[in-house]
C-alpha positions in Angstrom: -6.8 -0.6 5.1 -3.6 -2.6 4.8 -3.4 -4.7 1.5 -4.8 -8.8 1.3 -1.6 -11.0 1.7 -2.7 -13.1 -0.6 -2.5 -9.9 -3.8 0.6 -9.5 -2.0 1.9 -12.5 -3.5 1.3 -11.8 -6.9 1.7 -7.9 -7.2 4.5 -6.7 -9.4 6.3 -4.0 -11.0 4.5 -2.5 -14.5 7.2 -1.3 -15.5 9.8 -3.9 -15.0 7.9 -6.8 -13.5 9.6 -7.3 -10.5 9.0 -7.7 -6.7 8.0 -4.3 -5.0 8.4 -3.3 -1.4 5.0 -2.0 0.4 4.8 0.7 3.1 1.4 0.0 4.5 1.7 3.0 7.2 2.1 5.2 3.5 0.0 2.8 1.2 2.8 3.2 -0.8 4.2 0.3 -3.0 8.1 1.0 -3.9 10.0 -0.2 -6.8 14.0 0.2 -5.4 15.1 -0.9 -8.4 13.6 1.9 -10.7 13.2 4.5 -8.0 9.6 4.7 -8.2 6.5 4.5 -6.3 2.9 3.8 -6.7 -0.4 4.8 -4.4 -2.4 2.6 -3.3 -5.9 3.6 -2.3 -8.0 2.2 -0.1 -6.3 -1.4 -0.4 -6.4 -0.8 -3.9 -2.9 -0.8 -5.9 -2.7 2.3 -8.6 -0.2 0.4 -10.5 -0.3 2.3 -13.9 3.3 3.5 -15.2 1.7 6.8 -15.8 0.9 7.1 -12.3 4.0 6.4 -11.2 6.3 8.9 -9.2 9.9 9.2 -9.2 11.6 9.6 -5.7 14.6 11.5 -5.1 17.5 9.7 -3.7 16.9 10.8 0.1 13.9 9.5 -0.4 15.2 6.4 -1.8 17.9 6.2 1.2 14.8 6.8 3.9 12.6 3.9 2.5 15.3 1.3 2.0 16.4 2.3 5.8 12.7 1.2 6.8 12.6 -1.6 4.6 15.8 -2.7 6.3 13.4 -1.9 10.0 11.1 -4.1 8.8 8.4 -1.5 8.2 7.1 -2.6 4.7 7.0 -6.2 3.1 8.5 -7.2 -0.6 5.8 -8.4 -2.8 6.7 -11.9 -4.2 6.2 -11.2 -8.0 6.2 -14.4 -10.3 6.4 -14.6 -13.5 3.0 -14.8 -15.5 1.7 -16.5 -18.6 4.3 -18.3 -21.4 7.0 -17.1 -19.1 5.8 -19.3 -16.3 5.2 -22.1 -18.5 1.4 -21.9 -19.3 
């Protein structure tokens, strides 16, 4: 089950709070910046930095190729709390 747009718009990175890129065909969300991914199960993101898993740089190349195809979507992270001026 593919993720809600609408927790599209506010997912982001644990570990460095940015935008991610998600593979819905892999229920994978993809950090590109840190080389990680995260699950996600059944529509659910597993966005623990524990969880996380490294990817090897084929890996890397093959998901920024489909991202590029237009097979996943970024996530349009914003900043939260004092940051955003709350």
């Amino acid at each position: 089950m593919p993720l809600d747009p609408l927790l599209l718009e506010v997912l982001a990175c644990p570990i460095d709070h940015g935008p991610l890129r998600y593979y819905a065909a892999d229920e994978v969300l993809y950090n590109p910046r840190t080389h990680q991914r995260f699950r996600v199960e059944g529509s659910i993101p597993v966005l623990l930095p524990d969880e996380a898993v490294e990817v090897t740089a084929a890996e890397a190349a093959e998901l920024d190729r489909r991202y590029e195809a237009g097979e996943a979507v970024e996530t349009a992270s914003r900043p939260t709390g004092r940051a955003a001026g709350r």
